[in-house]
Legacy VTK file of the C-alpha trace (Angstrom):
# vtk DataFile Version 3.0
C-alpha trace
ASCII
DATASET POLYDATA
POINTS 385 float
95.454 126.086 129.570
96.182 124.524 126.310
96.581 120.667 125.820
97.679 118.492 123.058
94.147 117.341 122.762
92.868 120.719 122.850
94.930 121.605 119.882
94.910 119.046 117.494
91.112 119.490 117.639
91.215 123.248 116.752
93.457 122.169 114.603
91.670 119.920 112.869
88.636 122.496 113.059
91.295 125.306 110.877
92.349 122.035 108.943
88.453 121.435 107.567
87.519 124.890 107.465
90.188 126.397 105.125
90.536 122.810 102.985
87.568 123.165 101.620
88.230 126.515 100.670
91.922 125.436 98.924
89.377 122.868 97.048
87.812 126.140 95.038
91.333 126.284 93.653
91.600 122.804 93.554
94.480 122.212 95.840
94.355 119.184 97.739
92.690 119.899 101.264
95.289 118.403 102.897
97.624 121.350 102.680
95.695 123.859 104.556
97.691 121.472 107.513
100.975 123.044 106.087
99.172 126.254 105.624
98.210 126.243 109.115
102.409 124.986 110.473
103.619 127.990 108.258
101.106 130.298 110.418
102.902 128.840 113.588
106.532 128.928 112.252
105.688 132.929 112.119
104.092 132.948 116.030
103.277 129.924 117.957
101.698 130.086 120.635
101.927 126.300 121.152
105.477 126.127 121.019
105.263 123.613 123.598
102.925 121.425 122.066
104.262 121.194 118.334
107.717 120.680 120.005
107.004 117.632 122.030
107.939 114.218 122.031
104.053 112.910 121.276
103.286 115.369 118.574
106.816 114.538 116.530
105.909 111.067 117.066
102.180 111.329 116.071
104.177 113.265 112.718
106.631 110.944 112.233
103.359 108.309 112.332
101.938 110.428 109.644
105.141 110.575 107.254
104.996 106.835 107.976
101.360 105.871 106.883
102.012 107.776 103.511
104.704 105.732 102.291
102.938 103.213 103.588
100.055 104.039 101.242
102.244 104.168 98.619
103.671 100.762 99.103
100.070 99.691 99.006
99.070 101.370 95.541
101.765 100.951 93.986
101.872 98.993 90.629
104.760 96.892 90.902
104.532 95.482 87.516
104.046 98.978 85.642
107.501 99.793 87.509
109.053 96.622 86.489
107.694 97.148 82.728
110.369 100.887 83.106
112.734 99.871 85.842
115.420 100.689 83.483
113.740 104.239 82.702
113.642 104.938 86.392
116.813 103.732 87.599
118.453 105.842 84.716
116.002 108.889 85.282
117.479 108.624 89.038
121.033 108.047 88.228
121.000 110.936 85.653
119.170 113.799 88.129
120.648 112.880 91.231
124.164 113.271 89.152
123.702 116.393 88.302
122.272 118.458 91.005
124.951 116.666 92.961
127.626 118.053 90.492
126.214 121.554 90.458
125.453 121.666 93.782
128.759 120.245 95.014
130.057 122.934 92.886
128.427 125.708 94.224
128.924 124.341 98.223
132.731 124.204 97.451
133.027 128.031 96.088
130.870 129.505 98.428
131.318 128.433 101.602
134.567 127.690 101.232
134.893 123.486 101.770
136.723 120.513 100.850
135.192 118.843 97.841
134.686 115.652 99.230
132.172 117.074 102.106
130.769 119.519 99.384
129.766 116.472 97.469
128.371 114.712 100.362
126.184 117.836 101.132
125.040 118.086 97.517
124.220 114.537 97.605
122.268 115.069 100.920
119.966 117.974 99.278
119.471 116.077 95.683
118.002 113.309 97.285
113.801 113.713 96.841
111.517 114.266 99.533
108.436 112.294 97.179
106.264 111.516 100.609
105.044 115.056 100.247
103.592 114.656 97.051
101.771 111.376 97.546
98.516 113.281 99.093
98.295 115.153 95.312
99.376 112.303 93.445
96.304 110.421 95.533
94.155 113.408 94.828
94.073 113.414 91.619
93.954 109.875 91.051
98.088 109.710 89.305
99.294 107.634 91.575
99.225 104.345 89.358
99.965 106.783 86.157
103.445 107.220 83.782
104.436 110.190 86.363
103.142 108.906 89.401
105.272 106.192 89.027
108.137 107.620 88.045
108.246 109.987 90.865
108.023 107.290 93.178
109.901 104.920 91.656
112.654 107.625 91.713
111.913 108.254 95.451
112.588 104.828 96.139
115.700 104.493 94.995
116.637 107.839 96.538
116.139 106.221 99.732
118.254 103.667 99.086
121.086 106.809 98.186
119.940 108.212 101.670
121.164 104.896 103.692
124.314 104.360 101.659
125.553 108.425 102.423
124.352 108.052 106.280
126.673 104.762 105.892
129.376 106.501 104.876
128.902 109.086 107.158
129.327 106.544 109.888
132.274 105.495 108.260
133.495 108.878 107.938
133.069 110.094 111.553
134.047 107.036 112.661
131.386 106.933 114.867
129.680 103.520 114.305
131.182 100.423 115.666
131.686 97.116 113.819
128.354 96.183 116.328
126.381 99.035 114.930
126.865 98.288 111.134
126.508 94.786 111.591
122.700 95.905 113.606
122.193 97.785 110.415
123.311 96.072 107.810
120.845 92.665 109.156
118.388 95.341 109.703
118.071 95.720 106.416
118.709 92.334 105.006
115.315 90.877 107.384
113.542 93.905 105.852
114.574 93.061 102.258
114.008 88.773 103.214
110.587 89.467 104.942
109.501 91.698 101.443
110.646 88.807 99.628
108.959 86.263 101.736
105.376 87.897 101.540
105.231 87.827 97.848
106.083 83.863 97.807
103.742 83.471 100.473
100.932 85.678 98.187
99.279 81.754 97.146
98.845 80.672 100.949
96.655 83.588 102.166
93.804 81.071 102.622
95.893 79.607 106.023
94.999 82.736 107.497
91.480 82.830 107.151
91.108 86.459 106.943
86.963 86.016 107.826
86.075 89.662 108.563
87.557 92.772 108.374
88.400 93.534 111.914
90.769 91.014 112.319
92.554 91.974 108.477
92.873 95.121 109.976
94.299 94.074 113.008
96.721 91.715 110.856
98.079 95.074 108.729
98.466 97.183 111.163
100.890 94.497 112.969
102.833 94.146 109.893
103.185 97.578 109.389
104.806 97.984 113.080
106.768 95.114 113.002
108.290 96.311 109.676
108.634 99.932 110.946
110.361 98.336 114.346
112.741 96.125 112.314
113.738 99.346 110.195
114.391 101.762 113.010
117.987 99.664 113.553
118.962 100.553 110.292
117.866 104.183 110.074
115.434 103.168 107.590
111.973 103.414 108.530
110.750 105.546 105.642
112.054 102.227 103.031
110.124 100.184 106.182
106.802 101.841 105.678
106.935 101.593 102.124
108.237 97.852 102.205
105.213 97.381 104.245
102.964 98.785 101.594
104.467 96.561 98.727
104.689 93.288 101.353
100.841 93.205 102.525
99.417 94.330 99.009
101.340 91.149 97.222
100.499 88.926 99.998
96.363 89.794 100.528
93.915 89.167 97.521
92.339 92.578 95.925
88.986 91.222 97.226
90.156 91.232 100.628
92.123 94.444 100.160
89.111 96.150 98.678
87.286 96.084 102.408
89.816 97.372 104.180
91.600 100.125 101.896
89.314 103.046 102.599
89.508 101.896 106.756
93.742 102.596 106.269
93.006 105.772 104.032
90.907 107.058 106.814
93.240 106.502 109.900
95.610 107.974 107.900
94.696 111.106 106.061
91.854 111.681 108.754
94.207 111.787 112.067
97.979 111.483 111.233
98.817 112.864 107.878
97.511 116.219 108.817
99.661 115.833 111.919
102.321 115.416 109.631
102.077 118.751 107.343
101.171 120.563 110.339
105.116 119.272 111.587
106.684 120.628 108.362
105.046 124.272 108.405
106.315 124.424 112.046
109.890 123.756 111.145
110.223 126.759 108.683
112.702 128.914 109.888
111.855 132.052 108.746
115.021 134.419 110.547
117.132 131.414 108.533
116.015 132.525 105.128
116.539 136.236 105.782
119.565 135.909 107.139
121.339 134.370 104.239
118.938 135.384 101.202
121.332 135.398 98.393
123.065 132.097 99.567
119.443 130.533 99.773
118.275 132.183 96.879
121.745 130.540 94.693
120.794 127.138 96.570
117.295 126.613 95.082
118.065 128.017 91.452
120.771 125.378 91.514
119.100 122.934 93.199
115.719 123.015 90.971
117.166 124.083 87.888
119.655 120.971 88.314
116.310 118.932 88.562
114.079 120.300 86.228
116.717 120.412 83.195
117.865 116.576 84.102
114.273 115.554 84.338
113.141 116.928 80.615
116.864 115.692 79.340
116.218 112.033 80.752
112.480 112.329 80.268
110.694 114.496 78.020
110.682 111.226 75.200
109.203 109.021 77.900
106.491 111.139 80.162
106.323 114.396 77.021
107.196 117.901 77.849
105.049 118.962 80.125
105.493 115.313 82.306
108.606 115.739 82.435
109.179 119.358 83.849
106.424 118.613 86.254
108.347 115.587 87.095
111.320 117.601 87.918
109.648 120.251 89.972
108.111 117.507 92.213
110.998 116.228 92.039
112.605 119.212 94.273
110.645 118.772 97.569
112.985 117.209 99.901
112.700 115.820 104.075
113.585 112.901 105.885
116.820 111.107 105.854
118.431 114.566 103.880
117.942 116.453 106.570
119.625 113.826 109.271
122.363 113.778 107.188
122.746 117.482 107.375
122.542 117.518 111.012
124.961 114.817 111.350
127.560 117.451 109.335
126.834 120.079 111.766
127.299 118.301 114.953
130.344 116.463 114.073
132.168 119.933 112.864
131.765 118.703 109.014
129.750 121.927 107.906
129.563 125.618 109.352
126.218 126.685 111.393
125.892 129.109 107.901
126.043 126.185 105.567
123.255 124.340 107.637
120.930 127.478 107.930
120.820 128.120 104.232
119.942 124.260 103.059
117.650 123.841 105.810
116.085 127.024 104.467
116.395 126.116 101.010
114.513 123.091 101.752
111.790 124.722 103.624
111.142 126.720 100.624
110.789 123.771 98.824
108.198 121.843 101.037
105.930 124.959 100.646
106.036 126.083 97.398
106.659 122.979 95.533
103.382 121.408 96.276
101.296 123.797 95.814
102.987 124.715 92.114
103.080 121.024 91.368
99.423 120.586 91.954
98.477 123.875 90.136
100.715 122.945 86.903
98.408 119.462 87.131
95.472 121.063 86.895
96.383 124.026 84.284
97.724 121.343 81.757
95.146 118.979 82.528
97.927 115.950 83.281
95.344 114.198 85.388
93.283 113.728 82.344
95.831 112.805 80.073
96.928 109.915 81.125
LINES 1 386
385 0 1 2 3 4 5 6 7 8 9 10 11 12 13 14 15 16 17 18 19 20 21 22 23 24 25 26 27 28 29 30 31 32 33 34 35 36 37 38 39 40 41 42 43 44 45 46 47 48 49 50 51 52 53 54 55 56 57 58 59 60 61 62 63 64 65 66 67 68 69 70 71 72 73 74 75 76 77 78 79 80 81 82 83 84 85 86 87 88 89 90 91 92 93 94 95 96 97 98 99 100 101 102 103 104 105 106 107 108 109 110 111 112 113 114 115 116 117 118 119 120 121 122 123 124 125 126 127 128 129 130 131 132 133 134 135 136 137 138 139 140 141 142 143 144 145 146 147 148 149 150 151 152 153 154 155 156 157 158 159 160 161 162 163 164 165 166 167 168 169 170 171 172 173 174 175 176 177 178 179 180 181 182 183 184 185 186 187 188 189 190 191 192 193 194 195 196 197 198 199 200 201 202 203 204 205 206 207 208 209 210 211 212 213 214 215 216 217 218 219 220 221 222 223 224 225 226 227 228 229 230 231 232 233 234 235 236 237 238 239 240 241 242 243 244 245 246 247 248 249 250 251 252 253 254 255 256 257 258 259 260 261 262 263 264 265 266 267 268 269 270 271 272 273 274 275 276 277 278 279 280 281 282 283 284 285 286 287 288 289 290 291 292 293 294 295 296 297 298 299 300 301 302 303 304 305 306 307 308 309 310 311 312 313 314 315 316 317 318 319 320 321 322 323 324 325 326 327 328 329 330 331 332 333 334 335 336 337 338 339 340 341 342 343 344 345 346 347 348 349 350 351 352 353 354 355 356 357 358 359 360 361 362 363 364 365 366 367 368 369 370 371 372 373 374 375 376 377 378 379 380 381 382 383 384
């Protein structure tokens, strides 16, 4: 008889096993996890296991701790030196594949414009949590199109709360209680980020003497912000806040000794958790059941990205930066999918409509990484830059 504990180690087992074959073709080890949740979308077995309340949690821990990470890394000044590059960059993309794809919604299935547009909106948004473990991998993280994907990702998420909040509007199912709970969710989120970074010059007060207790001291931050953004729908922008918060506020010589400890927890127990979660959710009947609708969905959907990414792009990142950009740029999860489910339950969208963007995205999370790693290597990006 099977047990969570049971499976996470065989798991694990399949997990180092079939990485370090991916690593011949230098894909990122990580993704024999998604490798191994596509197996079970085909035939699981553990049905009951991956469809639990601890193991969704333990992956919702993992999306959590990368965007964390990325918080942590990132180089807030190199994004401040091309904020305007990356707000336009966003702007620009999102615009479009929200113009096609709203479009294409409208004809096809046959609904009104304005719930077209909010569905286009939900599946332009960028899913850039996915890509962190290649970015990490091949040490681009910190570089022009590291940066610029997350950067972009950021402000996505922002895009994601403002559509849930007019969802709420729209089904007028939030009360003035519940938007006030999110909107101060958000503000104490936003005030504690602040507050860190003008506390960055009293670190000394808290006598951070070993690295047990810094741990300790990250780890609570992390929660608390992760607790404070669950009112708001917002834990994704939580974690990351996180990330940015603790990295202003502790020294680098104090960060040094306990980076690789938060690295470990998290690509060594919950990360794989994670990609293990999104190879379990593809729904393969979904994508043969509506092929040509899925097929039209993706063309759209990454064409839409890849030609507003070289447009906006190609003079700042180069040709080959910039497509790249815009293929990574296609992955999508999260807060786009809640929004789609929100559509379905309240009437908004037809059962068909849902099936073939959930699909659409699945395709996406699978194929997407793995190209966007590959096109790193074969053009050599990670040494360019």
């Amino acid at each position: 008889m099977f047990n969570l504990f049971l499976f996470l180690s065989l798991s694990f087992l399949f997990i180092f096993f079939a990485g370090k074959f991916l690593e011949i073709f230098r894909i990122p080890w990580i993704f024999s996890a998604l490798v191994l949740g596509s197996l079970l979308a085909l035939e699981n077995p553990f049905a009951e296991i991956t469809g639990s309340e601890t193991f969704i949690f333990l992956a919702h821990l993992g999306m959590y701790f990368l965007l964390f990470m990325i918080g942590l890394e990132l180089d807030l000044n190199e994004i401040k030196k091309k904020k305007s590059f990356i707000f336009k960059s966003t702007i620009f993309i999102i615009f479009l594949e929200a113009v096609l794809g709203g479009l294409l919604i409208h004809f096809l299935f046959d609904v009104s414009w304005g719930i077209a547009g909010l569905v286009a909106l939900s599946f332009a948004t960028v899913g850039e949590a996915i890509l962190i473990p290649i970015l990490d991998e091949f040490k681009m993280v910190n570089t022009r199109l590291g940066q610029a994907i997350i950067g972009i990702g950021t402000i996505d998420d922002i895009l994601e709360i403002l559509i849930l909040v007019i969802l709420s509007v729209l089904i007028g199912s939030s009360s003035s209680t519940e938007l006030i709970a999110v909107l101060g969710s958000l503000f104490v989120l936003f005030i504690l980020t602040i507050g860190f970074k003008k506390l960055s010059n009293k670190e000394h007060k808290f006598s951070f003497k070993n690295v047990d207790t810094l741990f300790f001291f990250v780890m609570a931050i992390f929660l608390l912000f992760i607790g404070i953004g669950s009112f708001s729908h917002a834990v994704p922008i939580a974690a990351f806040l996180a990330g940015i918060s603790l990295r202003t506020f502790i020294p680098a010589k104090r960060f040094n000794l306990i980076e690789s400890e938060i690295r470990g927890i998290a690509y060594g127990f919950f990360v794989p958790i994670f990609f293990i979660w999104i190879g379990v959710s593809i729904d393969f009947d979904a994508i043969f059941m509506f092929p040509l609708a899925v097929l039209a969905v993706v063309l759209v959907s990454n064409t839409a990205k890849i030609v507003g990414s070289y447009l906006v792009a190609h003079k700042e990142l180069g040709k080959k930066q910039s497509i790249v950009l815009g293929i990574g740029l296609s992955v999508r999860f999260s807060t786009s999918i809640v929004i789609i489910k929100i559509l379905l339950d309240n009437g908004l969208i037809s059962a068909s409509l849902f099936s073939v963007i959930i699909a659409s995205s699945i395709i996406f999370k699978f194929i997407v990484p793995l190209l966007f790693s590959n096109l790193i290597m074969r053009w050599k990006l990670n040494k360019a830059l």
